[in-house]
DSSP file (Angstrom, degrees, kcal/mol; ACC not computed):
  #  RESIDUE AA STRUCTURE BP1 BP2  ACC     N-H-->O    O-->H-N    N-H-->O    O-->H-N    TCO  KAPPA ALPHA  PHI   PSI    X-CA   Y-CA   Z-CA
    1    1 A X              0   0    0      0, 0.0     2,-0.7     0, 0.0    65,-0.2   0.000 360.0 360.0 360.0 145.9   -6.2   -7.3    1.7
    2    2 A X     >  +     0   0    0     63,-1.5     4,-1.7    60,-0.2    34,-0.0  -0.931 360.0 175.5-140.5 106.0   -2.7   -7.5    0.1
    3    3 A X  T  4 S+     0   0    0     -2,-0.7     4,-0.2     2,-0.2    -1,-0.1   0.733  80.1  52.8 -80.5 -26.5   -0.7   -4.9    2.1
    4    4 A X  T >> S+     0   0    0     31,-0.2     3,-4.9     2,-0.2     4,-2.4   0.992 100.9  55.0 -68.1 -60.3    2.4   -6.0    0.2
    5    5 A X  H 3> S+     0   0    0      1,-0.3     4,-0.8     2,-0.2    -2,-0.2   0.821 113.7  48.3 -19.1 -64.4    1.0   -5.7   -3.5
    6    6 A X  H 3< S+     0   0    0     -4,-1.7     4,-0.5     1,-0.3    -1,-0.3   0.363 110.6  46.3 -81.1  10.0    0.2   -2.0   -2.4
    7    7 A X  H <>>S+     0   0    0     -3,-4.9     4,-1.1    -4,-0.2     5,-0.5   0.774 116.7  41.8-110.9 -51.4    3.4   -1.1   -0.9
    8    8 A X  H  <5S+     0   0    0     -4,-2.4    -2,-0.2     2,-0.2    -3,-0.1   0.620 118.4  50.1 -76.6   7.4    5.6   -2.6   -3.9
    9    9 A X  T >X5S+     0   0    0     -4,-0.8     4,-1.0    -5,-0.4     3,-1.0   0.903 115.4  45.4 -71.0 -75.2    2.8   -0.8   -6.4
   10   10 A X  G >45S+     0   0    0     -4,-0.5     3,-1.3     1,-0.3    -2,-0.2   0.652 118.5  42.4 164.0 -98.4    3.4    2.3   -4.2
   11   11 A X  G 3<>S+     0   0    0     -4,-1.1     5,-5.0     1,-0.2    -1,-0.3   0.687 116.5  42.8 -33.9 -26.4    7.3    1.9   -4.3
   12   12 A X  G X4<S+     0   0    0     -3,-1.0     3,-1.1    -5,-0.5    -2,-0.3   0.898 102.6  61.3-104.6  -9.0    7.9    1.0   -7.8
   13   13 A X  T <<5S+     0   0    0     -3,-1.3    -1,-0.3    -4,-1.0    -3,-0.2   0.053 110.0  54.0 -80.0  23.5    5.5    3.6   -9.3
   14   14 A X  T 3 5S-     0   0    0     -5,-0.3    -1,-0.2     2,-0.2    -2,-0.2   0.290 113.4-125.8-109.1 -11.3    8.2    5.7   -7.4
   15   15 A X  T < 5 +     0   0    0     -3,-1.1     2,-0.7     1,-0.2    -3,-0.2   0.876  57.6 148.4  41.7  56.7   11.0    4.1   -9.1
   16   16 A X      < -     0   0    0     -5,-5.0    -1,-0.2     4,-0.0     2,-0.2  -0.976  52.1-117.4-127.0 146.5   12.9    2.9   -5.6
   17   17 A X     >  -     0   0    0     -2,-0.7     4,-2.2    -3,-0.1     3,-0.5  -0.477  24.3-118.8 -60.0 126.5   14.7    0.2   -5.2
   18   18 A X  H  > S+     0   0    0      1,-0.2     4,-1.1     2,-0.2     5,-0.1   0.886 115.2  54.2 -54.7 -60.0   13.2   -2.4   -2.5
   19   19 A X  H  4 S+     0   0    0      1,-0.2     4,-0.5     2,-0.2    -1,-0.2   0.643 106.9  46.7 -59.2 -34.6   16.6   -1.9   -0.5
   20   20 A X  H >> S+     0   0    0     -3,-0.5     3,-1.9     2,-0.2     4,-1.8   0.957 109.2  50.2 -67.7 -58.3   16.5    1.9   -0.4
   21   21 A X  H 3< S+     0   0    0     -4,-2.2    -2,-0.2     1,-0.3     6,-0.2   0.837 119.8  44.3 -68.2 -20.0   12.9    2.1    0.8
   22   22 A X  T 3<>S+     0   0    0     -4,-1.1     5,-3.0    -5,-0.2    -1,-0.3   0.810 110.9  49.4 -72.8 -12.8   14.2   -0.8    3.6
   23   23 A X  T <45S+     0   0    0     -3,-1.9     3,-0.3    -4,-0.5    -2,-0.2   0.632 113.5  48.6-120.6 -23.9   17.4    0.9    4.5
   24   24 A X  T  <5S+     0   0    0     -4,-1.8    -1,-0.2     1,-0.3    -2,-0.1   0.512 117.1  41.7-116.3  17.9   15.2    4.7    5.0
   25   25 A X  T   5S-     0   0    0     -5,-0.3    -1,-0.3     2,-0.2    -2,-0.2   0.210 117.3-113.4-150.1  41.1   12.5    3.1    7.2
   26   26 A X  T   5S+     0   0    0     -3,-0.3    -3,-0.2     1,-0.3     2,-0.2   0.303  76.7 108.6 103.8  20.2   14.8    1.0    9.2
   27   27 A X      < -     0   0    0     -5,-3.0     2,-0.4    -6,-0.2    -1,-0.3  -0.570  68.4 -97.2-130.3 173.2   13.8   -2.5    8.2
   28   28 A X    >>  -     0   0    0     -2,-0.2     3,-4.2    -5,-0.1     4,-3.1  -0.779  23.0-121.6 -98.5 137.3   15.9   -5.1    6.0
   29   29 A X  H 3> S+     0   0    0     -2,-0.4     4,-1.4     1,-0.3     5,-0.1   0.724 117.7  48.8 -50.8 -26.6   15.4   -5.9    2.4
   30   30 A X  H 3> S+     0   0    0      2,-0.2     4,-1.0     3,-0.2    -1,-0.3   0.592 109.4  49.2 -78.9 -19.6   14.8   -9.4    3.1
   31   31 A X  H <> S+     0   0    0     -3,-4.2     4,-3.4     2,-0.2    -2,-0.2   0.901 112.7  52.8 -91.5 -37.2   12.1   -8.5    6.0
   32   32 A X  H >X S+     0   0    0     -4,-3.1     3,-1.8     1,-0.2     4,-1.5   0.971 109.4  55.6 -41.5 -85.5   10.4   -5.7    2.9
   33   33 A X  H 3X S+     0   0    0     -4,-1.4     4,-1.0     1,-0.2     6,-0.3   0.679 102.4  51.1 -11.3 -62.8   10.3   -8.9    0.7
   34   34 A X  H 3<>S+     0   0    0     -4,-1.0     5,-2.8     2,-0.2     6,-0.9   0.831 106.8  54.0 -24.6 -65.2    8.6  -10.6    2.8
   35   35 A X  H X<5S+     0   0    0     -4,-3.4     3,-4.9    -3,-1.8     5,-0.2   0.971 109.5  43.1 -41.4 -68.6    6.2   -8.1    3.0
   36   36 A X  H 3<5S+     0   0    0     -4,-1.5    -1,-0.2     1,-0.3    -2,-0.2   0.568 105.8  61.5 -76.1   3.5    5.4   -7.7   -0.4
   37   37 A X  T 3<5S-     0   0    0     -4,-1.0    -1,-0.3    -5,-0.5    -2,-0.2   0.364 111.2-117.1 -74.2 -17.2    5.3  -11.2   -1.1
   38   38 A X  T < 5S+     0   0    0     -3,-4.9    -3,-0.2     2,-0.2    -2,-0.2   0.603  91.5 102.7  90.7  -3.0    2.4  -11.6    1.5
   39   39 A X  S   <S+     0   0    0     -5,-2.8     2,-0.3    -6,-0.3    -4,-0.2   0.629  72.2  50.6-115.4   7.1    4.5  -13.9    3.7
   40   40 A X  S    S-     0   0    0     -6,-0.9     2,-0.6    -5,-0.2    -2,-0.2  -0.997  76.1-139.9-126.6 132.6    5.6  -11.2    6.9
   41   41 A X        -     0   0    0     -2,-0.3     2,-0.4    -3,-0.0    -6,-0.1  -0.916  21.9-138.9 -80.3 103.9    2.8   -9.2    8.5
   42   42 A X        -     0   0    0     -2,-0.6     5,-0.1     1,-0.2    -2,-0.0  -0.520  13.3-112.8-106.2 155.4    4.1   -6.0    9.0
   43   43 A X     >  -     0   0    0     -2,-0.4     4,-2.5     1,-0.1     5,-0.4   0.229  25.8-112.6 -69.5 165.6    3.4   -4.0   12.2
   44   44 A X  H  > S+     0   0    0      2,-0.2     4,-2.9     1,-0.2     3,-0.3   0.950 121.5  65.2 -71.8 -31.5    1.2   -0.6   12.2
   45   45 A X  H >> S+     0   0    0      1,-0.2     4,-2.9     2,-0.2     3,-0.7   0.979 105.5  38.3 -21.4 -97.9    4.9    0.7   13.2
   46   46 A X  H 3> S+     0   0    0      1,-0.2     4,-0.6     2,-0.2    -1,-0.2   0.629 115.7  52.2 -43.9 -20.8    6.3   -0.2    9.8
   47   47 A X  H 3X S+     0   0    0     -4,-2.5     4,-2.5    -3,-0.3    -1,-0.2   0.797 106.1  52.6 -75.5 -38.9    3.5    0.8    8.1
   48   48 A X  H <X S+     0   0    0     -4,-2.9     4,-1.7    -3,-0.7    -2,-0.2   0.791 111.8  50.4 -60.7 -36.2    3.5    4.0    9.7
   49   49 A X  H  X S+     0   0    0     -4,-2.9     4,-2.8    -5,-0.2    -1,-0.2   0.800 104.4  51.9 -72.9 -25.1    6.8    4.3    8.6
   50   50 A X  H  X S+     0   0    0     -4,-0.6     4,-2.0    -5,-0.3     5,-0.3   0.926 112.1  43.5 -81.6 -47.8    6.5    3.5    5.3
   51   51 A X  H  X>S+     0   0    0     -4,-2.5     4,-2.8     2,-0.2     5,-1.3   0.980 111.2  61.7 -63.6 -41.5    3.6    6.0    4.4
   52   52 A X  H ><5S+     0   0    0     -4,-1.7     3,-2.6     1,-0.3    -2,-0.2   0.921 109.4  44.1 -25.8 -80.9    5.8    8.6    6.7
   53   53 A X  H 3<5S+     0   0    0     -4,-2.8    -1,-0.3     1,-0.3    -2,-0.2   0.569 113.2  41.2 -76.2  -8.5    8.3    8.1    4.1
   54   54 A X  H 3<5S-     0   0    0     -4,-2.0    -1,-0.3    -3,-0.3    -2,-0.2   0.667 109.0-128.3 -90.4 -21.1    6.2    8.2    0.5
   55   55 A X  T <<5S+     0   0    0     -4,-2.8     2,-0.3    -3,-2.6    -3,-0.2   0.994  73.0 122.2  75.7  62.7    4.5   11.4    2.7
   56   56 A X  S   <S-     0   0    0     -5,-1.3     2,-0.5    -6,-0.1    -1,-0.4  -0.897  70.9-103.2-135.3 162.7    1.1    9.8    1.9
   57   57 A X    >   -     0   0    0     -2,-0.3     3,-2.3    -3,-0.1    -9,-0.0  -0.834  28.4-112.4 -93.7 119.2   -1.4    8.7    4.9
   58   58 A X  T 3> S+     0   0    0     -2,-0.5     4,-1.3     1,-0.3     5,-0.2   0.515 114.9  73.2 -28.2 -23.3   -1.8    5.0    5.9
   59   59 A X  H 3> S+     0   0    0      2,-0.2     4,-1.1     3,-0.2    -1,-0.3   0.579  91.0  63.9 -47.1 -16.2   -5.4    5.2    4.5
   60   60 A X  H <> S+     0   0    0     -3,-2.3     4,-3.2     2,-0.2     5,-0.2   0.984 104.5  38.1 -79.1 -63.7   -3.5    5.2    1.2
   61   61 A X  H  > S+     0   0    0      2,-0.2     4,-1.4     1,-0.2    -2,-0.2   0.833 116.0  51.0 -50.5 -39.8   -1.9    1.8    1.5
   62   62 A X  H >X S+     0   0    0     -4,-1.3     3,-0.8     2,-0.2     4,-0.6   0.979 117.4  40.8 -68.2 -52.9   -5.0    0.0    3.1
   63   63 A X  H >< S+     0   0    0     -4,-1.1     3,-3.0     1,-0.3    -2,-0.2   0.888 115.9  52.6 -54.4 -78.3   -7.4    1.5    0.2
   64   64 A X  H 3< S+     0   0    0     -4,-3.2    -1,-0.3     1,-0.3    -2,-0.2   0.615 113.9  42.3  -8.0 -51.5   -4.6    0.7   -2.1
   65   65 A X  H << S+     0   0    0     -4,-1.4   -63,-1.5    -3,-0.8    -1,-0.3   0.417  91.0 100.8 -85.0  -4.1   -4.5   -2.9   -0.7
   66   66 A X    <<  +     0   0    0     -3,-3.0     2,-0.2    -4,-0.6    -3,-0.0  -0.446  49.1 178.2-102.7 151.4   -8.1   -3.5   -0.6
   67   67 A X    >>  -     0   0    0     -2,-0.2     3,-2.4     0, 0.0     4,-0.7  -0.931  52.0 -80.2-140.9 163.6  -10.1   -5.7   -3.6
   68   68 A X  T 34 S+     0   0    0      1,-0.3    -2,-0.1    -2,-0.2    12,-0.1   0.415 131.2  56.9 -60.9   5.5  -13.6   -7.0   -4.4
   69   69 A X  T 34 S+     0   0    0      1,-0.1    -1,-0.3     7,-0.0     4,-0.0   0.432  98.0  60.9 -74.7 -20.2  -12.9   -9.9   -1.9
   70   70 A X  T <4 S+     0   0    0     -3,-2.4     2,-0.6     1,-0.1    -2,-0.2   0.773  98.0  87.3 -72.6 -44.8  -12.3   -7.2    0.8
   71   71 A X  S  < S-     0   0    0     -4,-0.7     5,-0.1     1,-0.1    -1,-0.1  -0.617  81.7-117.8 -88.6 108.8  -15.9   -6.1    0.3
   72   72 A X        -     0   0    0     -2,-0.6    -1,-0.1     1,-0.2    -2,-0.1   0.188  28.9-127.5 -31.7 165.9  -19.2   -7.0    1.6
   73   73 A X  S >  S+     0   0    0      2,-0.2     3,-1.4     1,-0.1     4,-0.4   0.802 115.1  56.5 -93.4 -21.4  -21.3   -8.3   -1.2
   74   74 A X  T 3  S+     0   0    0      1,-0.3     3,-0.4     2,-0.2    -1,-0.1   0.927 116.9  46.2 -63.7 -39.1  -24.3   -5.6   -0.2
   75   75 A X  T 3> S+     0   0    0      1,-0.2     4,-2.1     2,-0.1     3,-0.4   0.499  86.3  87.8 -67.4 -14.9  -21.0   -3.0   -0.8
   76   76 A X  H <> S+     0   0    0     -3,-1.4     4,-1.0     1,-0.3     5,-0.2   0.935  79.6  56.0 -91.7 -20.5  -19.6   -4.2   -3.8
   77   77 A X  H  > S+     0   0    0     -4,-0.4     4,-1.3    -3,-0.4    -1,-0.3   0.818 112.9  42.3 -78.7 -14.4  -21.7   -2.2   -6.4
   78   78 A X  H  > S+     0   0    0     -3,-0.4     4,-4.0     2,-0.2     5,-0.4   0.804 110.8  63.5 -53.2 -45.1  -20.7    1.2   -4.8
   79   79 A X  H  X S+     0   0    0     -4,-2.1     4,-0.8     1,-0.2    -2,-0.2   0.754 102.7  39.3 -56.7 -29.2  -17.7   -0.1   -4.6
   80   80 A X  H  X S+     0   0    0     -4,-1.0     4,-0.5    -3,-0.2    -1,-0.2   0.681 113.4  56.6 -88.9 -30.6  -17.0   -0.5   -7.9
   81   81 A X  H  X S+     0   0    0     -4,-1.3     4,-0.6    -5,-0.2     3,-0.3   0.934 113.2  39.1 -38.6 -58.1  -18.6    2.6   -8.7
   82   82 A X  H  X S+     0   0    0     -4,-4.0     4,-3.2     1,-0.2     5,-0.2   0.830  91.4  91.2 -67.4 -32.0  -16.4    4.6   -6.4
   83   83 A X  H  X S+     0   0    0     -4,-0.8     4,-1.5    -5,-0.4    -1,-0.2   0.758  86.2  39.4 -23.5 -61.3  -13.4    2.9   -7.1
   84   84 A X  H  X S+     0   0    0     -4,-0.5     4,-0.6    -3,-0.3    -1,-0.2   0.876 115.0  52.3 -84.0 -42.0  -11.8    5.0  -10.2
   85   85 A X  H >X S+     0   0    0     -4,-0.6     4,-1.6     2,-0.2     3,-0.7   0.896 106.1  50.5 -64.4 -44.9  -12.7    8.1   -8.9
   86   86 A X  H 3X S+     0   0    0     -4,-3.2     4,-1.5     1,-0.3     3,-0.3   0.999 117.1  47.7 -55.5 -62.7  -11.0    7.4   -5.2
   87   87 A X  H 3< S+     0   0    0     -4,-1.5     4,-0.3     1,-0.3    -1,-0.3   0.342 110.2  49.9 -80.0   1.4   -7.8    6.4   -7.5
   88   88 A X  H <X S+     0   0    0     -3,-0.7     4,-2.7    -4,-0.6    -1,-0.3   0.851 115.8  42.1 -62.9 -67.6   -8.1    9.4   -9.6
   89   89 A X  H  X S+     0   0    0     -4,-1.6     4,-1.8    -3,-0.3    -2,-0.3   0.718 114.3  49.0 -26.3 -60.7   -8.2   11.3   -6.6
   90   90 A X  H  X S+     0   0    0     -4,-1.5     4,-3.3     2,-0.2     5,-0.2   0.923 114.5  51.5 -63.7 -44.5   -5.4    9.4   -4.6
   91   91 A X  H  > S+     0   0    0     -4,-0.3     4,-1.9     1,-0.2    -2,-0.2   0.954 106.7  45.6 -61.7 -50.4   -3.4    9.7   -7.6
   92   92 A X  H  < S+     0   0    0     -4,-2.7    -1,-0.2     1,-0.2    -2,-0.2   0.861 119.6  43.0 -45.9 -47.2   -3.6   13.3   -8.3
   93   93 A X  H  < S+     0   0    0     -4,-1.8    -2,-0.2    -5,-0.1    -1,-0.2   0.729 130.2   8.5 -72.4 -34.7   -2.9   14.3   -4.4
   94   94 A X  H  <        0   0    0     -4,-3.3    -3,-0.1    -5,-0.2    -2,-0.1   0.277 360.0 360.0-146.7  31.7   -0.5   12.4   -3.1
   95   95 A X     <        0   0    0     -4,-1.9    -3,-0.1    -5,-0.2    -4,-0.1   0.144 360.0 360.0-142.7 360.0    1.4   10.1   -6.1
């Protein structure tokens, strides 16, 4: 799972600035970085906060984050079935 990827997809198919999205859910642009770099794990807090503030539900960012490496191999051909239709879906409702 790459929690960062999906929060700077998230953010920047939002057009915000990595410093704004730290500055309005309480964290520093250097700790965000981090994040989306993969190299800080950030707490269900911060996570919470960050979907709060895109007004999407943490299910978004974990699906978001998620890849065929995430996914049993007995799972992965539904999964890739389901895939584009979930992100069709996500996109339309809440992006």
């Amino acid at each position: 799972m790459e929690i960062g990827s999906a929060i700077r997809k998230i953010r920047r198919d939002r057009e915000l600035r990595q410093n704004d999205l730290a500055v309005s859910v309480g964290i520093t642009q250097a700790y965000l970085s981090g994040i989306e770099k993969g190299n800080k794990n950030p707490s269900t807090e911060v996570l919470n906060k960050i979907a709060n503030y895109f007004k999407i539900p943490l299910a978004i960012i974990y699906w978001d984050s998620m890849s065929e490496e995430d996914v049993h191999p007995s799972k992965l051909e539904a999964f890739r079935v389901l895939k584009p239709s979930i992100d069709g879906l996500i996109k339309e409702m809440f992006k």
